[in-house]
MIMI-589479 format. One line per 5 residues: number of its first residue (from 1); their letters; for each residue x, y, z negated of C-alpha. Coordinates in nm, 3 decimals, m for minus. Layout:
N
NUM	a	X,Y,Z ~ ... $
***
This chain:
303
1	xxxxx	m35.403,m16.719,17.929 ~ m35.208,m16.631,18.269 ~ m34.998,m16.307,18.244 ~ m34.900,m16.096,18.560 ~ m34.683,m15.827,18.626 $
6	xxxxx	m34.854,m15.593,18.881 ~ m34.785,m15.245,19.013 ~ m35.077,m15.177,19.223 ~ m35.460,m15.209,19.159 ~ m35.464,m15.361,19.565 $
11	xxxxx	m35.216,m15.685,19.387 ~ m35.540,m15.823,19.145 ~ m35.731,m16.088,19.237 ~ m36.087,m16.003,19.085 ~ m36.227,m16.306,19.146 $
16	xxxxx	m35.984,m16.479,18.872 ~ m36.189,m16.563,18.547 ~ m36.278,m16.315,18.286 ~ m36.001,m16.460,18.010 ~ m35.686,m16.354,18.271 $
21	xxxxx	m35.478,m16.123,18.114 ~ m35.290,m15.912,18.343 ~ m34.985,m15.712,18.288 ~ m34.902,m15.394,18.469 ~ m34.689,m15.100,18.500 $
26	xxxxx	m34.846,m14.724,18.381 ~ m34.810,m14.474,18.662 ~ m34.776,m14.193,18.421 ~ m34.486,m14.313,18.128 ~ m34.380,m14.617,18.370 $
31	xxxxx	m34.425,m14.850,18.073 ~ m34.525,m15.219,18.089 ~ m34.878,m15.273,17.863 ~ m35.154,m15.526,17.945 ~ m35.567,m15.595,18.012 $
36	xxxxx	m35.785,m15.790,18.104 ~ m35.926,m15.843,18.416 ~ m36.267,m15.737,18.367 ~ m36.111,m15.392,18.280 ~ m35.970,m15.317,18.640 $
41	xxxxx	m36.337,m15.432,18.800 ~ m36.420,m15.102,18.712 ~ m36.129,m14.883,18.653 ~ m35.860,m14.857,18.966 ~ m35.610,m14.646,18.744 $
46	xxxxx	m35.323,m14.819,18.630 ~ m35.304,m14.614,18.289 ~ m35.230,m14.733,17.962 ~ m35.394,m14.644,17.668 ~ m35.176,m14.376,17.523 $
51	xxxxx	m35.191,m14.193,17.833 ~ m35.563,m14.225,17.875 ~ m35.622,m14.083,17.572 ~ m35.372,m13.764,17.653 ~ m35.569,m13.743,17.998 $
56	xxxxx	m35.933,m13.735,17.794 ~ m35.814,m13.448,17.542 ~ m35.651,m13.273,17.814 ~ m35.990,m13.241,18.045 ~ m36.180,m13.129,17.726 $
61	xxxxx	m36.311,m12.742,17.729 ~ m36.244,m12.485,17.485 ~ m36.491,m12.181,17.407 ~ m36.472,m11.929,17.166 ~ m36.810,m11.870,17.011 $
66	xxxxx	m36.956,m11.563,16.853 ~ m37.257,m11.633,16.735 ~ m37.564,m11.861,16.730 ~ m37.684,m11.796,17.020 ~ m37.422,m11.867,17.265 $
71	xxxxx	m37.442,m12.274,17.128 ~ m37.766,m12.285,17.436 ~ m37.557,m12.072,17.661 ~ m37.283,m12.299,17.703 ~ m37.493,m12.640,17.627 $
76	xxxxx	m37.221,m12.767,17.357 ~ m37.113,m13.123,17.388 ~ m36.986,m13.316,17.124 ~ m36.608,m13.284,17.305 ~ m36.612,m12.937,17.343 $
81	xxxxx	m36.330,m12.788,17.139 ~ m36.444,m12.474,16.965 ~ m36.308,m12.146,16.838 ~ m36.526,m11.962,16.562 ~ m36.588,m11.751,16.287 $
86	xxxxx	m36.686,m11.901,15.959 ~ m36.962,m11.620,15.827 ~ m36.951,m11.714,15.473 ~ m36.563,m11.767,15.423 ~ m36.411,m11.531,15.741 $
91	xxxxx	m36.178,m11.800,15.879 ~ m36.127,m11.910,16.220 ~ m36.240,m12.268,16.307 ~ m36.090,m12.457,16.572 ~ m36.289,m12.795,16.560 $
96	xxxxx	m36.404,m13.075,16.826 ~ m36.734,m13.123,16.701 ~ m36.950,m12.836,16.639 ~ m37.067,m12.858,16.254 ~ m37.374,m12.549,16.248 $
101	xxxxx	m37.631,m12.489,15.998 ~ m37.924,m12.514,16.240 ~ m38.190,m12.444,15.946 ~ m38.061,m12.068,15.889 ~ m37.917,m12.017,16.212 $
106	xxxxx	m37.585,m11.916,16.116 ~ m37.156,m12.054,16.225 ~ m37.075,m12.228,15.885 ~ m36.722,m12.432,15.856 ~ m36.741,m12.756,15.709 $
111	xxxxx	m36.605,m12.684,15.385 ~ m36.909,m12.429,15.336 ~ m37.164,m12.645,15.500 ~ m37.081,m12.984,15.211 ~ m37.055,m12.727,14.949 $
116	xxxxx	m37.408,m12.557,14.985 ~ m37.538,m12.958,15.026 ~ m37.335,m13.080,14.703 ~ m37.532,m12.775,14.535 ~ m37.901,m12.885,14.653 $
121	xxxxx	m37.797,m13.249,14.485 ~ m37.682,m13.134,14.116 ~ m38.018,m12.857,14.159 ~ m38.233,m13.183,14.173 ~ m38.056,m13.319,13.893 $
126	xxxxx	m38.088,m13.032,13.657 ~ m38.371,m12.971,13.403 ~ m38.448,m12.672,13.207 ~ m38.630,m12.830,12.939 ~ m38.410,m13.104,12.935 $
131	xxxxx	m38.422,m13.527,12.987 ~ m38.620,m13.765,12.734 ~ m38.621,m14.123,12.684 ~ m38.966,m14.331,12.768 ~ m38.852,m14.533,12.497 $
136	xxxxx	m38.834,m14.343,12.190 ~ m38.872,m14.042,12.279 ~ m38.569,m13.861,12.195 ~ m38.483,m13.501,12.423 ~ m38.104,m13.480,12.568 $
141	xxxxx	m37.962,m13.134,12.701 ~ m37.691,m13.292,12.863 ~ m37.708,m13.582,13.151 ~ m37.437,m13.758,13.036 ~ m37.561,m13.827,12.710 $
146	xxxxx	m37.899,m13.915,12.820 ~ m37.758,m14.192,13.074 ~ m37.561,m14.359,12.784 ~ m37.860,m14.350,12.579 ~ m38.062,m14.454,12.845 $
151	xxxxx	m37.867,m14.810,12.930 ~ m37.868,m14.914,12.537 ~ m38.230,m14.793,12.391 ~ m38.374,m15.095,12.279 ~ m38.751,m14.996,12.272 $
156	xxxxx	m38.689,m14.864,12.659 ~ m38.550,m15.194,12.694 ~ m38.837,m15.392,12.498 ~ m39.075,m15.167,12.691 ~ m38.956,m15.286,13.024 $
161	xxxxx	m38.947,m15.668,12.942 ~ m39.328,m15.596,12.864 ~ m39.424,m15.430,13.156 ~ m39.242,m15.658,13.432 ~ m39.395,m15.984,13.255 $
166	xxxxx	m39.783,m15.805,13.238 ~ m39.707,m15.729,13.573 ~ m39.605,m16.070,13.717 ~ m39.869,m16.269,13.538 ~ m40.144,m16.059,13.704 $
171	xxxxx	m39.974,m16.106,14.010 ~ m39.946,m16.453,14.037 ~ m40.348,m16.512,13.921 ~ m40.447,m16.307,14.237 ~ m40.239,m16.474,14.405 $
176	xxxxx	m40.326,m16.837,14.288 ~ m40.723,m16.696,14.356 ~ m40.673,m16.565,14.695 ~ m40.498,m16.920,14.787 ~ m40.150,m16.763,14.822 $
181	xxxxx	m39.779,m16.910,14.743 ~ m39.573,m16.843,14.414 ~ m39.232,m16.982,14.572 ~ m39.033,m16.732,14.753 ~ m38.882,m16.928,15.018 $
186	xxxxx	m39.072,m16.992,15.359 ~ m39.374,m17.110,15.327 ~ m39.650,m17.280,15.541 ~ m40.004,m17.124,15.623 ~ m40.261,m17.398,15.737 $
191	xxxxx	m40.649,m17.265,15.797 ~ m40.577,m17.014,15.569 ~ m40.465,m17.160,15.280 ~ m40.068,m17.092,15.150 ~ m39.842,m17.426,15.064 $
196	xxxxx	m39.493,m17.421,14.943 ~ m39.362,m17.684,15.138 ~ m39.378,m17.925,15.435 ~ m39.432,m18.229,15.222 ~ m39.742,m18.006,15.050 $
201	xxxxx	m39.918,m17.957,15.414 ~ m39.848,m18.296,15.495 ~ m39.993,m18.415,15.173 ~ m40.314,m18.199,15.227 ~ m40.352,m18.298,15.644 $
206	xxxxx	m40.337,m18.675,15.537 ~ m40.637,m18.608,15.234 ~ m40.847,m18.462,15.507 ~ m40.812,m18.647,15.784 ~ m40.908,m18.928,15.529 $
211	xxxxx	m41.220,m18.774,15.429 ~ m41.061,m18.703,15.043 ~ m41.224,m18.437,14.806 ~ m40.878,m18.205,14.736 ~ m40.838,m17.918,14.628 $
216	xxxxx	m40.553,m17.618,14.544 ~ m40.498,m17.615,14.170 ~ m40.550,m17.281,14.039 ~ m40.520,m17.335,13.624 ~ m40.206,m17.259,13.458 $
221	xxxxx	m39.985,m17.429,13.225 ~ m39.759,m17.260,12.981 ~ m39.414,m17.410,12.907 ~ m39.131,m17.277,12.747 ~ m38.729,m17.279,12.870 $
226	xxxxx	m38.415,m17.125,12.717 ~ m38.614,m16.976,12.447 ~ m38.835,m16.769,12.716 ~ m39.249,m16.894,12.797 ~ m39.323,m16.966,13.167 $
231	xxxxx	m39.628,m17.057,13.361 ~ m39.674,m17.382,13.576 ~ m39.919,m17.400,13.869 ~ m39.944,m17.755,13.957 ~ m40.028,m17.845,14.312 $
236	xxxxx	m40.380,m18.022,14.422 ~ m40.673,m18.198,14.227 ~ m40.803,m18.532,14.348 ~ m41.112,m18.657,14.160 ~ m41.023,m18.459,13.883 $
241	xxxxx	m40.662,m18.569,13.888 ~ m40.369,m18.328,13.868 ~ m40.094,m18.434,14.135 ~ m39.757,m18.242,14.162 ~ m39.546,m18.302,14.503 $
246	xxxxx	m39.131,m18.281,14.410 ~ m38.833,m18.326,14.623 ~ m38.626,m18.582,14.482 ~ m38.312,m18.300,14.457 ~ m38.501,m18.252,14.092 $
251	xxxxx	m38.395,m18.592,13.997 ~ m38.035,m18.479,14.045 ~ m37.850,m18.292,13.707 ~ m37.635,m18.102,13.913 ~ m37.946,m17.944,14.078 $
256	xxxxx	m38.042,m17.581,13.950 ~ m38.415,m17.672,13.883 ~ m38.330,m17.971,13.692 ~ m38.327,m17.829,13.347 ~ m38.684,m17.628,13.439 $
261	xxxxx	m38.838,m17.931,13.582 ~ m38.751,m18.176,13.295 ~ m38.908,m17.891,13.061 ~ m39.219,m17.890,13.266 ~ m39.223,m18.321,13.261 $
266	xxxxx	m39.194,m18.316,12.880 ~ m39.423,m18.007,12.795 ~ m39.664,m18.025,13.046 ~ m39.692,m18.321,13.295 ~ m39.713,m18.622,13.029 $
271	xxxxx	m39.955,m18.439,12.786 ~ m40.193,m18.363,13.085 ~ m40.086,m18.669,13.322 ~ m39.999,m18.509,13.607 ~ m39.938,m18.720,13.886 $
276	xxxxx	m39.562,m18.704,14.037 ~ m39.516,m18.782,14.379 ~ m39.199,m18.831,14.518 ~ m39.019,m18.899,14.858 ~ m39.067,m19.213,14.850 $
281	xxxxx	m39.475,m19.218,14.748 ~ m39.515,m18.973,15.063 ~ m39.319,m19.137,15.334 ~ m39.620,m19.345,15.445 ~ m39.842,m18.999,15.503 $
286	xxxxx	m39.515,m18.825,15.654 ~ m39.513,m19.133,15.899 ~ m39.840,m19.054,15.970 ~ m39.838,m18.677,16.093 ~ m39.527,m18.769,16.310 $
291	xxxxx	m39.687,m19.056,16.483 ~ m40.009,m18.883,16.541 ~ m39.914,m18.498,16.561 ~ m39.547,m18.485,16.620 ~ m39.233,m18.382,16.477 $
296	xxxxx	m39.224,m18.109,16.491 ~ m39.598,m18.025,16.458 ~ m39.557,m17.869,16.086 ~ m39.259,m17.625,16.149 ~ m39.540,m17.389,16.375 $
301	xxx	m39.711,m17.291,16.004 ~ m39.375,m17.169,15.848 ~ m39.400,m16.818,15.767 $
***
């Protein structure tokens, strides 16, 4: 950083680079402050900030308002000053910014203008019949009570649980039928069909270009984990084979899918021998679509 001590805007060399800091003497309060250079290719006033700021509220205008109507009279900036009458409360207003209730038309302070809003949000809030629980029916007067009631019914809670699991399993068949992806990561879109990963594409290109019968799995697999029942999708079928692609992370404990995978190798995979490919059984067909395609030919399908 170079520093300088200039008095006059004719003393700065513009053409020095943009990181110069330059230190000069204010013309109004005479004391030293400091900018950069790109400040003075625009302004010529040696002014510090202090005093800028005096000079900007100084130049601002002041009107005293009436009514309404005067606001298109005097086209009101947002630095205008402004003297009104508040015509719910009777008290003068002297404000920057104008704050107007442009729905009825009328000079409202502040204070009157957040209290007629807080009102509109408790009025949506308020019931005359009162609040009941989906869960087990029970009818509270009060909004309090119903809240607390309403984070610890169990049947609400039970009710929920249901819904979101119906919900997600009909979700993921049309999705599994229309081709689509279950993982919510990126994925990869190839002739309309959905894969989860690179390796997955890469595995499919290779079976086609090799004239191989495959196919996107579709059948489900249930499995259970932690006490709770999941469904696994494996990947393709071969010749009525059942062949899962996994990154070899999934061989690591410390991994956060290892206790889900090895739940899905013991329940699943062995009973139906499923096919696990790793890194190392797909580093041949990997080779392949790099040599012939390019690197980076896969990364133009990520969604």
């Amino acid at each position: 950083m170079i520093e300088k001590i200039v008095e006059n805007h004719n003393e700065i060399d513009l053409s020095l680079p943009r990181e110069t800091k330059i230190k000069y003497i204010c013309a109004s309060c005479g004391m030293i402050s400091s900018y950069r250079i790109f400040y003075f290719r625009k302004n010529k006033d040696l002014v510090c900030k202090s005093c800028k700021q005096k000079m900007f509220y100084n130049k601002l205008k002041e009107i005293d308002i009436l009514s309404f109507d005067d606001i298109k009279k005097y086209n009101i900036s947002v630095n205008t000053i402004i003297h009104y009458k508040c015509e719910k409360c009777n008290n003068q207003v002297y404000s920057k910014r104008t704050h107007f209730n442009y729905t009825e038309n009328k000079l409202v302070c502040t204070t009157c203008h957040t209290h007629k809003n807080i009102g509109k949000r408790n009025s949506l809030y308020s019931k005359k019949d009162g609040w009941t629980c989906k869960g087990c029916g029970l009818i509270f007067k009060n909004r309090k009570e119903y809240n607390e009631h309403h984070k610890y019914c169990i049947l609400r809670i039970e009710k929920t649980k249901k819904r979101k699991s119906l919900t997600l399993s009909k979700l993921n068949k049309q999705r599994i039928e229309n081709g689509e992806s279950l993982f919510k990561g990126h994925s990869y879109i190839y002739c309309g069909i959905e894969f989860d990963s690179s390796w997955e594409l890469a595995f499919w290109i290779f079976m086609k270009n090799n004239n191989v019968n495959i196919e996107k799995n579709t059948k489900s697999y249930k499995y259970i984990y932690k006490e709770k029942e999941y469904l696994y999708y494996p990947d393709f079928i071969i010749n009525n084979k059942i062949y899962e692609i996994k990154g070899d992370m999934f061989l690591k404990e410390n991994f956060n899918g290892y206790g889900k995978w090895q739940a899905k190798l013991n329940q699943v995979v062995k009973k139906e021998k499923i096919i696990v490919l790793y890194q190392k059984n797909i580093k041949n067909m990997l080779k392949y679509i790099n040599s012939n395609y390019g690197k980076n030919y896969l990364k133009q399908f990520k969604q």
